[in-house]
Phi, psi and omega in degrees: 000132163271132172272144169296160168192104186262131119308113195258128200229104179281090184319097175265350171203181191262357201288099186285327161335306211292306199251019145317293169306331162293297183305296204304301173328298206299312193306295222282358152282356195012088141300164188240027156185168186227080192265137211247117210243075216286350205284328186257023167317160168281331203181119179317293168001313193285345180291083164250146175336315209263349182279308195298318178320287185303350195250319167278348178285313180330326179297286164061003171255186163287036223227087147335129164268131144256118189298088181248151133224131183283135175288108182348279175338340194226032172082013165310136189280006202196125174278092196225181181246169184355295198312290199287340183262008158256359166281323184301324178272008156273331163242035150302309189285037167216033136288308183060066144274132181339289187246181168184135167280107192240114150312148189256030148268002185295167184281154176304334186264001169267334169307307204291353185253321196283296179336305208287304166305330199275284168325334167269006189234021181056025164275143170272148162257152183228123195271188202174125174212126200239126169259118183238017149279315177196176182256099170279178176300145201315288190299014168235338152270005160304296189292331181296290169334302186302309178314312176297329213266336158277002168300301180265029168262326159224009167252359189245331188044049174284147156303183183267312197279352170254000148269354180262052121242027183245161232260119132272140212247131174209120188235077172302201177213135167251159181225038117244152169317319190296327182308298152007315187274345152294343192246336175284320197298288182344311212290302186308324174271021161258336164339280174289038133249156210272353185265138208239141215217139170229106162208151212196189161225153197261157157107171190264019148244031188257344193285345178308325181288271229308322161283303160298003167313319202269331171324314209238342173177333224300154165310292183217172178230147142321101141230171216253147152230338166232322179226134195260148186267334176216168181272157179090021166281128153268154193275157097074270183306296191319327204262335168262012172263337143337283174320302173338284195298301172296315187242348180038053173256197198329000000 
């Protein structure tokens, strides 16, 4: 079995010279997916249709891509308001990167329009929900899904077929080891369901989830090769020599 392991690229300019060299390192690690981190931009201004075009031709592999720009309130690096970063994320999704990172606190009618766009533009969504204090409880973050997943069923009156192949993301921060056992227990119990879940915990007493995530379901785990976007990412080589050492994986 392969675990997924996406390495995450924080976009700091339009300057594509700049951040070439960078994708080439991250390509030549074949990660099995590539998240492009639009949040630590220098200037909004630069986020244009024709820089995101040229930054996936850049790519040019078979590498999934994912589309974040995060929201401040949720560890986003650049403070703007609503209005323009839900026009930037409507037009990440007509770029049609494999995935693109949406919060599930977002307001609804803008979920109900990004859903829709997303879905007519065959992009997947990865719903997100970052706690960067503590790690709740198995069952209230049960219930926090069920609640988004009756969100968008009877306040959005979304169909099945344009949300059940898109991601939900419950990310914490723990602040005992123990925690570390709410988010693997989640990743089993989505194991066995058709809904596909990436959650772990953050901060250096998160990495034990944070490796062991992909073990028990999680769709993918996080790692860094030069500069890390949250805490407690390892880099790349270390987290597959785990796997190596441990796991008699890849």
């Amino acid at each position: 079995m392969k675990y997924n392991i996406c390495i995450p690229i924080p976009v700091k300019s339009a300057n594509i010279s700049e951040i070439k060299p960078i994708l080439d390192k991250i390509i030549k690690k074949n990660p099995n997916l590539i998240e492009l981190r639009f949040d630590y931009i220098n200037d909004v201004q630069n986020l244009t249709y024709d820089f995101i075009k040229e930054l996936m031709d850049t790519i040019s592999s078979n590498i999934p891509v994912i589309f974040t720009f995060r929201n401040f309130s949720e560890g986003g690096k650049i403070k703007i308001n609503q209005k323009d970063r839900f026009r930037i994320l409507k037009m990440f999704i007509v770029a049609k990167p494999d995935y693109i990172d949406a919060e599930m606190n977002a307001d609804k009618n803008f979920l109900y329009e990004f859903i829709n766009l997303a879905s007519q533009n065959g992009v997947n969504i990865i719903f997100s929900y970052h706690n960067f204090e503590k790690t709740i409880k198995f069952n209230e973050t049960i219930t926090l899904l069920q609640n988004f997943n009756s969100k968008l069923i009877q306040e959005l009156s979304l169909k099945p077929e344009q949300y059940q192949n898109n991601v939900y993301k419950v990310v914490f921060t723990a602040q005992t080891f123990e925690d570390n056992i709410i988010p693997l227990r989640l990743c089993k119990h989505f194991s066995n369901l058709p809904q596909k879940l990436i959650s772990f915990c953050m901060g250096p007493l998160g990495i034990f989830s944070r490796i062991m995530c992909v073990t028990v379901g999680s769709f993918l785990t996080y790692a860094s090769l030069e500069e890390k976007t949250a805490p407690g990412q390892i880099h790349i080589d270390e987290m597959r020599e785990i796997y190596n050492l441990f796991l008699k994986n890849l």
